[in-house]
C-alpha positions in Angstrom: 0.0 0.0 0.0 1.5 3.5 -1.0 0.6 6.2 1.1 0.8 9.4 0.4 0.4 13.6 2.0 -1.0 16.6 -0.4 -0.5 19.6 1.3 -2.1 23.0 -0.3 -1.4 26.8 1.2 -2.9 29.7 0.0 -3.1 32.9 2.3 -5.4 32.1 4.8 -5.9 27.8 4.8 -4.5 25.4 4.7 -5.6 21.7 2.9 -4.4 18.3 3.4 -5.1 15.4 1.3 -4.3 11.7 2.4 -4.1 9.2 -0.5 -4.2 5.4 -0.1 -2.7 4.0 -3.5 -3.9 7.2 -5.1 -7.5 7.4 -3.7 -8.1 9.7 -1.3 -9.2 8.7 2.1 -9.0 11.9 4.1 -9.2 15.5 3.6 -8.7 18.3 6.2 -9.0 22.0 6.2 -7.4 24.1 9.0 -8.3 27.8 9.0 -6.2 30.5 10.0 -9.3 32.0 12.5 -10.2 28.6 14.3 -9.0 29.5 17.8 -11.0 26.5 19.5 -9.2 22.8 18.0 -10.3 19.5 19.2 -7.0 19.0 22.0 -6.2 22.7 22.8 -6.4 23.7 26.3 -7.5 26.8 28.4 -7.7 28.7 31.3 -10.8 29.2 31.7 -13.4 30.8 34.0 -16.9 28.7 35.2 -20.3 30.4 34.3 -23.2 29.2 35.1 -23.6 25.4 37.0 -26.4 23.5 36.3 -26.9 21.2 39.5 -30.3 19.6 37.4 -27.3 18.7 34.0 -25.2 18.2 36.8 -23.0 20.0 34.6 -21.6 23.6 34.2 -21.3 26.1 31.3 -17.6 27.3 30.9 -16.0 30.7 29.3 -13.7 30.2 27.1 -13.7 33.0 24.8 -15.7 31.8 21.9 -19.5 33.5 21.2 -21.2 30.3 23.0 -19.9 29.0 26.4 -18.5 26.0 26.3 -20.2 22.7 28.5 -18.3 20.7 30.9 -20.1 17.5 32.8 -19.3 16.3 35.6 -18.2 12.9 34.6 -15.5 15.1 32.1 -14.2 16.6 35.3 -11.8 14.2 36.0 -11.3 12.0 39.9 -8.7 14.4 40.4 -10.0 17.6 39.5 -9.6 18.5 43.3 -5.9 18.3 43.3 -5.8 20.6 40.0 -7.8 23.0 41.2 -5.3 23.3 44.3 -2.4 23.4 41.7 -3.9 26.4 39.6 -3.8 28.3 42.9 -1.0 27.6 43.9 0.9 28.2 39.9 -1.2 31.4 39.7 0.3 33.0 42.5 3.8 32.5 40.0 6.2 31.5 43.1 5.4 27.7 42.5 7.6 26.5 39.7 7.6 22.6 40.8 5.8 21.5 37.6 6.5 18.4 37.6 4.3 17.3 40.4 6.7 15.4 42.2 6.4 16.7 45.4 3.1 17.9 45.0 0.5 16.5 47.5 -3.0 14.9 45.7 -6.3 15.7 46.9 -8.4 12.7 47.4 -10.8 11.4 44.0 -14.6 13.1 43.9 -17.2 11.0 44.0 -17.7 9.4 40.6 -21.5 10.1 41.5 -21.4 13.4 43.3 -22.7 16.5 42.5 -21.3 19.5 40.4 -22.4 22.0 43.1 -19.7 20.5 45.6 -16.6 21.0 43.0 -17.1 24.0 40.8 -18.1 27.4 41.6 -19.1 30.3 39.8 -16.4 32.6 38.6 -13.6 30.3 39.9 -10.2 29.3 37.0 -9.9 25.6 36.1 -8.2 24.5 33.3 -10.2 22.5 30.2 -9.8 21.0 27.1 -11.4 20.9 24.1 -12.9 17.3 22.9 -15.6 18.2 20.6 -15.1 21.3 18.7 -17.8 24.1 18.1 -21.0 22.3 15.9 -24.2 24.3 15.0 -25.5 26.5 17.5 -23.7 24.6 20.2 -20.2 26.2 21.4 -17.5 23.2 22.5 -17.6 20.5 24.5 -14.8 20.3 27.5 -13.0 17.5 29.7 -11.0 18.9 32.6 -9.0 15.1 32.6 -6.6 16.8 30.5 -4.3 14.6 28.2 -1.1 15.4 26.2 -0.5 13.7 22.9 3.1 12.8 21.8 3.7 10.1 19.0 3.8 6.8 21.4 1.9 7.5 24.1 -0.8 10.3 25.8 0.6 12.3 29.0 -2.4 12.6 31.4 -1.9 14.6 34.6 -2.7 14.0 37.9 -3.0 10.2 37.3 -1.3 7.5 38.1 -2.6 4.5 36.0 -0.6 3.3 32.3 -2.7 1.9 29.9 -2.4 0.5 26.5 -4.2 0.9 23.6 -6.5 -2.0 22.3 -5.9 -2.6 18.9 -2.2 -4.1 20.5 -3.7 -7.8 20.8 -0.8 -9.1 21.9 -0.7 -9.8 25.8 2.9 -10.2 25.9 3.3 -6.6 23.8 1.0 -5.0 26.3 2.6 -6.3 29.6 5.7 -5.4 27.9 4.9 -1.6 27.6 3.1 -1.5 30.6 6.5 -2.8 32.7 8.2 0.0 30.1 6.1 2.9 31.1 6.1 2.5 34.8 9.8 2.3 35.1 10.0 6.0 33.0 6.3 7.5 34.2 7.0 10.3 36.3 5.0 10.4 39.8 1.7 12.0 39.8 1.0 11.5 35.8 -0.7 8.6 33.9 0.1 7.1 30.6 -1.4 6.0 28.0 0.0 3.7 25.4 -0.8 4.5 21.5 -0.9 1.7 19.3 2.5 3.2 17.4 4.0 2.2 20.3 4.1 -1.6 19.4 7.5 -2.9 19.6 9.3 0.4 20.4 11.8 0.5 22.9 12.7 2.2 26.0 14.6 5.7 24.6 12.0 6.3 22.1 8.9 6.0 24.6 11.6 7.9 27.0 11.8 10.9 24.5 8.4 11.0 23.5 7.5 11.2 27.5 10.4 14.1 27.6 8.4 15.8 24.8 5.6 15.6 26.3 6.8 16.7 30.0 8.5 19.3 28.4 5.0 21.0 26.6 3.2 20.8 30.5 6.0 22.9 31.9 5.5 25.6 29.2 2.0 25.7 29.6 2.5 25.6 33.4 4.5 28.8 33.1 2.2 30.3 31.4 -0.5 29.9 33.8 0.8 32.8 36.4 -0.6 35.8 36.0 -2.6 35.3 32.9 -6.2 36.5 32.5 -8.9 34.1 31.9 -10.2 32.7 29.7 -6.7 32.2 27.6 -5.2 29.4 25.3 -2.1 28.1 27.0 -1.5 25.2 25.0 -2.1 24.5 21.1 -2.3 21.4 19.4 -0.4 20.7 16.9 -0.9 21.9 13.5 -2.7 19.8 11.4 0.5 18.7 9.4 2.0 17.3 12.5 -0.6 15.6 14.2 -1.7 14.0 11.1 1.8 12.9 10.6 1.7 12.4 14.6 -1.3 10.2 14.3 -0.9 8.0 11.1 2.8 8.4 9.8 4.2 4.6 8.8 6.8 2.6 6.7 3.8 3.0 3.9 4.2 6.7 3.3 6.0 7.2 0.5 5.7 11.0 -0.3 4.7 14.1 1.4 4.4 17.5 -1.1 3.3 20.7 -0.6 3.3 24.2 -2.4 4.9 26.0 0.5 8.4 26.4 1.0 7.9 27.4 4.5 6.0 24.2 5.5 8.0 22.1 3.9 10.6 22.7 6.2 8.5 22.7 9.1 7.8 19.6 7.9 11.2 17.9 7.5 12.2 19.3 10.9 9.1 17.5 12.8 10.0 14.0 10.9 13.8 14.7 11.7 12.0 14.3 15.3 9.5 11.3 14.9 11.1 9.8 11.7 14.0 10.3 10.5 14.1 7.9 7.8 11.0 9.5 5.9 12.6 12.9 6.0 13.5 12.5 1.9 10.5 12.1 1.1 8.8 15.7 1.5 9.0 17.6 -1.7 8.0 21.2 -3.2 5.5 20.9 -5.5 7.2 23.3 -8.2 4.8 22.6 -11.0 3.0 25.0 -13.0 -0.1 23.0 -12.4 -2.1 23.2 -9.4 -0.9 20.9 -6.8 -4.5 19.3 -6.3 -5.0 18.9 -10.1 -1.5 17.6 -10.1 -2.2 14.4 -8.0 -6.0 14.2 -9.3 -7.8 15.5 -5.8 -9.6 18.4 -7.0 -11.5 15.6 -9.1 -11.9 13.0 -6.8 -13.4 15.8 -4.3 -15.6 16.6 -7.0 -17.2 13.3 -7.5 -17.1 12.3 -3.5 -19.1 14.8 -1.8 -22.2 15.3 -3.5 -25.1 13.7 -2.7 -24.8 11.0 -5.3 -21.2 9.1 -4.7 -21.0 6.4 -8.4 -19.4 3.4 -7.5 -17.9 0.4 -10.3 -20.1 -1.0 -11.9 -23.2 1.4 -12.5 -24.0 0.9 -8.7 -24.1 4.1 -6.9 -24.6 5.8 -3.1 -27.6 8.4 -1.9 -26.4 10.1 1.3 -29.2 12.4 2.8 -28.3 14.5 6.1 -30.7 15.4 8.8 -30.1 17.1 11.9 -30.5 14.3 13.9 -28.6 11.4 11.7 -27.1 10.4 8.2 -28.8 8.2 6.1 -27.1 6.1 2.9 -28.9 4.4 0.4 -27.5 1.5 -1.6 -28.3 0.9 -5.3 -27.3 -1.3 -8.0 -28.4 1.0 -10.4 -27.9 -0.3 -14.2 -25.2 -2.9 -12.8 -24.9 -5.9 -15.9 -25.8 -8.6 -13.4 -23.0 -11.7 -14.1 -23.7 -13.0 -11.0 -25.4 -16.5 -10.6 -28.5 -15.2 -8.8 -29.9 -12.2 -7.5 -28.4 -12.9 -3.7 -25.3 -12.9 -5.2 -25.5 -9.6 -7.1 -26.7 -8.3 -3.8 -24.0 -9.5 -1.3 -21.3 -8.1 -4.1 -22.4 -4.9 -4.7 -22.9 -4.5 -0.4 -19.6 -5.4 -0.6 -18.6 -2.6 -2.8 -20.7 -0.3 -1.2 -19.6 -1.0 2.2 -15.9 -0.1 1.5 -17.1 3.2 -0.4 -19.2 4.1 2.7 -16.1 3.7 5.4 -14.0 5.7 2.8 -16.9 8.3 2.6 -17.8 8.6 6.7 -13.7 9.3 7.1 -13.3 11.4 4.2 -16.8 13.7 5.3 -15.8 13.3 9.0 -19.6 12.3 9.5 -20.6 12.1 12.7 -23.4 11.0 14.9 -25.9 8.4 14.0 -25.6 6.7 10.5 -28.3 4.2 9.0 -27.2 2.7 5.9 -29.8 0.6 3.7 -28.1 -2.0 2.1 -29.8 -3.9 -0.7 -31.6 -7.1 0.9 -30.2 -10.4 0.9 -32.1 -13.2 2.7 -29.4 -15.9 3.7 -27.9 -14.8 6.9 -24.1 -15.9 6.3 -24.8 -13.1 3.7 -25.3 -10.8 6.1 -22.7 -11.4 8.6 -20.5 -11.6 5.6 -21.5 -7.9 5.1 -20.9 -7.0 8.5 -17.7 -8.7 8.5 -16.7 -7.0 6.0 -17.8 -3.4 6.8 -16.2 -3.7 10.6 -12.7 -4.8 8.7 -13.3 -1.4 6.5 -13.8 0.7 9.6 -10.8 -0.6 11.2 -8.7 1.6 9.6 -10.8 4.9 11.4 -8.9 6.0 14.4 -12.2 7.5 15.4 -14.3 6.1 17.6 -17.5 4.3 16.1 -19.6 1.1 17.0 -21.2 -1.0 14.3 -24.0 -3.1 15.1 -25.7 -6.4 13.1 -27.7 -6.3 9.7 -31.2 -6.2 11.5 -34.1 -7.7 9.6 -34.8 -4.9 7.1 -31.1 -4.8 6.2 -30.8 -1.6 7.9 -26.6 -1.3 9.5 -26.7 1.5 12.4 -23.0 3.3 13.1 -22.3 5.7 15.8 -19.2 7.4 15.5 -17.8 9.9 17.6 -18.4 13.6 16.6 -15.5 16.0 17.2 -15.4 18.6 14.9 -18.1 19.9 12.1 -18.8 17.6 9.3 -16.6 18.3 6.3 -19.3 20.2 3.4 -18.2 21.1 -0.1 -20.2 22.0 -2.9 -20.1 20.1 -6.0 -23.1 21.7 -7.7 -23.5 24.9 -10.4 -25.7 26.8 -12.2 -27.4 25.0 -13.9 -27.3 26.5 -17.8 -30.3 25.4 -19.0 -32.9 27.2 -15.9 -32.9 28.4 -12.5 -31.1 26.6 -9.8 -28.3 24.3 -9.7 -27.3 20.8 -10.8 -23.7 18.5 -10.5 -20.4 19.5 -12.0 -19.8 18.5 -15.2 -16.7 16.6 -13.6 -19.6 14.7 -11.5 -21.4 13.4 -14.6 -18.5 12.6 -16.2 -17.9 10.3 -13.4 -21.6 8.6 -13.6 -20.7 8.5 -17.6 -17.0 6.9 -17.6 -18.3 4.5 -15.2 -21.2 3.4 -18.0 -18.5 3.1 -20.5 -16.4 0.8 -18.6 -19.5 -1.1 -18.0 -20.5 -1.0 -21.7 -16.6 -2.1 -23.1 -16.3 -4.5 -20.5 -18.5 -6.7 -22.7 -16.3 -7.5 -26.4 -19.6 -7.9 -28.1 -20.6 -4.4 -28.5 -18.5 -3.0 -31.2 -19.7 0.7 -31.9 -20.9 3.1 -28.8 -22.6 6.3 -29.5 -23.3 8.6 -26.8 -26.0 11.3 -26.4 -25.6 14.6 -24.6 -26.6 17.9 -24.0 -24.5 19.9 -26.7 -22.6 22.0 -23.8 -21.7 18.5 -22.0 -20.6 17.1 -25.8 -18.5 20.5 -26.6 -16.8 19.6 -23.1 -16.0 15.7 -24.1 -14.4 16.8 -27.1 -12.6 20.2 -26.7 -9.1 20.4 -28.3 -6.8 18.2 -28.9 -6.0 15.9 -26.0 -10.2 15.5 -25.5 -11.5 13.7 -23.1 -13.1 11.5 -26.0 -9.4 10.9 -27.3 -8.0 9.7 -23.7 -11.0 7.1 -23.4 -9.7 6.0 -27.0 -5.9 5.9 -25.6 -7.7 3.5 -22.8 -10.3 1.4 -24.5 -9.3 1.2 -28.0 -12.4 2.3 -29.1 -13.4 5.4 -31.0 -17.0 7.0 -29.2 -19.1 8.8 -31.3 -20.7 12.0 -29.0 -24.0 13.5 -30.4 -25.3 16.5 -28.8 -29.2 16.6 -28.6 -30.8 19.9 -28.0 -33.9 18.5 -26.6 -31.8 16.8 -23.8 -31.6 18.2 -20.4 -28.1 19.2 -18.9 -27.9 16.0 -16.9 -29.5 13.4 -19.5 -27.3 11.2 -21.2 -27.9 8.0 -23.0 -25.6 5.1 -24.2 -26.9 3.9 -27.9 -24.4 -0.1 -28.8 -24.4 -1.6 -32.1 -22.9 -5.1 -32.0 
């Protein structure tokens, strides 16, 4: 599998494509005016407390005040509440907590009223970034991300992430992290971690350590609410989160990142560092490595898969909903099961690409195309769960229930990902798909069509503006699908047809 990072600047943003054998998989926008990232943290000041949420709204800066439960707070929100006033005060400089003596753990079922007051600092971070009308959601169990493991003050307990299966592995780098953990944090073991040894989890730790005590320093004397520790950028945590042997190229347009770039692999991997590039081509860097088209024909509402079969994703505001559909798939398949089971297949990889790539949250329902025999259906599900191993967010899948209906949840953290791929529509008022959208939907007919040897002559019928775009100039999209199929296509424009009508006419 080759792996590889598309990085576009321009003044103000900032996009990052992540290709899997040259499909993309993930894309990511970050915006020079969001101040409020899933994994900053603040000092912030309490509003209002809710003793009926058994919650408490929290300032911290943005329009709406963020929400903080009380089962976010932490069993040792206590002891950091002590520590604020006594770094505040700026004549306690012993960050590290060493020496510092711990409060006992709240009640895992007390009440909000006996830990937060009105008006008083605590410090919070962000887990689910502004959505809607809704301002952020906040932990105060505060956690620190480096490459192998997560930092987590004012705990004492190491864990180890799940996907490690083996027991050995994890009692290994359990016995690793307590003999470097230093008193009065936690750790938490990232699945990266596999196999590492001591000096790199050492240095990651160091890293880590090294980011509290900045923030720590920055604690005295500062009004609230304040940011006193970023995340990341997104170049680095993505490269943080999801850097392997597969990558095998990283380019961007600017200079500047690039060597940002290089100097934060120089940290986590040194052997990848030759593989960041400048992108010094007079064509633009998503046209380049085909993204502006595949983001073209992945976000609309109709996603075209092989084979004629396509996707229908609707959004409400309380869930997403995906409809399977054959569409005008040949059927070579024994029986109609069959056909069913292999496009539910299909359609189930498409759909974990697609809830990754949209960053779709919340409740999904997908309707799959019915099949009867139940090894069919925990095929399906099988299958799907494999797919959606490869999403580092958090999701649960459950069965194929009797309608054929699959239910995800999967975890929420930042606004869904929304880009138009409509225009005006030339023909009346409104809009309709991007010619690069039907174009999809029509190649995909074609291979269909040519897949079968027995049809010898293909005409195609279009709207006259669509058929003027097919065949523009020299290297014409009608001339590259002769370089590929060996088969000259005869486009006809109809005036009477509507911008989106097209129709295949075969002579064999």
């Amino acid at each position: 599998m080759k792996t590889e990072l598309i990085i576009r600047s321009n003044s103000s943003d900032i996009d990052f494509a992540l290709l899997k054998d040259g499909k993309l998989i993930q894309l990511n926008k970050e915006t020079g005016d969001n101040k409020f990232s899933v994994g900053d943290i603040f000092l912030a000041k309490i509003g209002k407390v809710l003793p009926g949420l058994n919650a408490s709204f929290v300032n911290v800066g943005y329009p709406k005040d963020g929400f903080l439960h009380y089962h976010d707070l932490g069993a040792q929100v206590q002891s950091m509440n002590k520590f604020i006033k006594k770094v505040s005060t700026g004549r306690y400089k012993e960050f590290t907590l060493k020496n510092f003596r711990f409060e006992k753990d709240i009640n895992k079922d007390g009440s909000i009223n006996d830990v937060l007051k009105s008006g008083q600092n605590l410090l919070v971070q962000i887990v689910k970034e502004p959505i809607s009308t809704k301002g952020p959601r906040l932990s105060s169990e505060l956690s620190i991300a480096g490459r192998f493991l997560v930092l987590v003050p004012f705990s004492d307990r190491i864990s180890v992430s799940q996907k490690i299966a083996d027991p050995k592995e994890k009692e290994r780098l359990k016995r690793l992290a307590k003999s470097i953990k230093p008193k009065g944090f936690g750790v938490i073991l990232r699945t990266v971690a596999e196999n590492k040894k001591v000096a790199e989890l050492d240095k990651d730790l160091q890293n880590s350590l090294d980011r509290w005590k900045t923030m720590c320093k920055r604690i005295a004397n500062t009004n609230t609410p304040t940011k006193i520790l970023s995340e990341l950028n997104r170049a680095s945590s993505i490269l943080r989160d999801v850097m392997n042997d597969s990558f095998t190229n990283i380019v961007t347009n600017d200079e500047t990142l690039k060597v940002e770039i290089k100097e934060y692999l120089q940290e986590i991997y040194p052997e990848k560092e030759n593989i960041v590039r400048l992108h010094r081509s007079k064509v633009p860097i998503f046209e380049k490595y085909g993204i502006e088209r595949q983001i073209k024909t992945s976000f609309g509402k109709t996603v075209s898969m092989s084979r004629g079969a396509y996707l229908v994703i609707e959004h409400t505001e309380a869930l997403h909903v995906i409809d399977v559909n054959s569409g005008n798939r040949s059927n070579k398949a024994g029986s109609q099961e069959e056909t069913a089971l292999e496009v539910n297949l299909i359609a189930a990889t498409e759909i974990a690409r697609q809830l990754q790539l949209r960053d779709m949250g919340g409740i999904i329902v997908i309707d799959f195309i019915d099949m009867h025999e139940s090894k069919n259906r925990n095929k399906l599900y099988q299958h799907l769960k494999e797919q959606m191993s490869f999403d580092r967010t958090k999701h649960k899948i459950l069965p194929p229930s009797k309608f054929g209906l699959v239910q995800i949840t999967r975890q929420r953290v930042r606004p869904e990902l929304s880009i138009k791929t409509t225009e005006p529509n030339p023909n009346k008022n409104g809009e309709v798909e991007a010619p690069i959208v039907l174009l999809d939907k029509i190649e995909s007919d074609l291979d269909r069509i040519l897949s079968n040897p027995k049809n010898k002559k293909v005409m195609l019928n279009v709207h006259p503006f669509v058929a003027s775009y097919l065949t523009k100039g020299l290297s014409s999209i009608r001339f590259r699908w002769y370089l590929k199929h060996k088969k000259w296509i005869s486009i006809i424009p109809r005036d009477a047809y509507q911008y989106l009508h097209y129709k295949f006419k075969v002579r064999k």
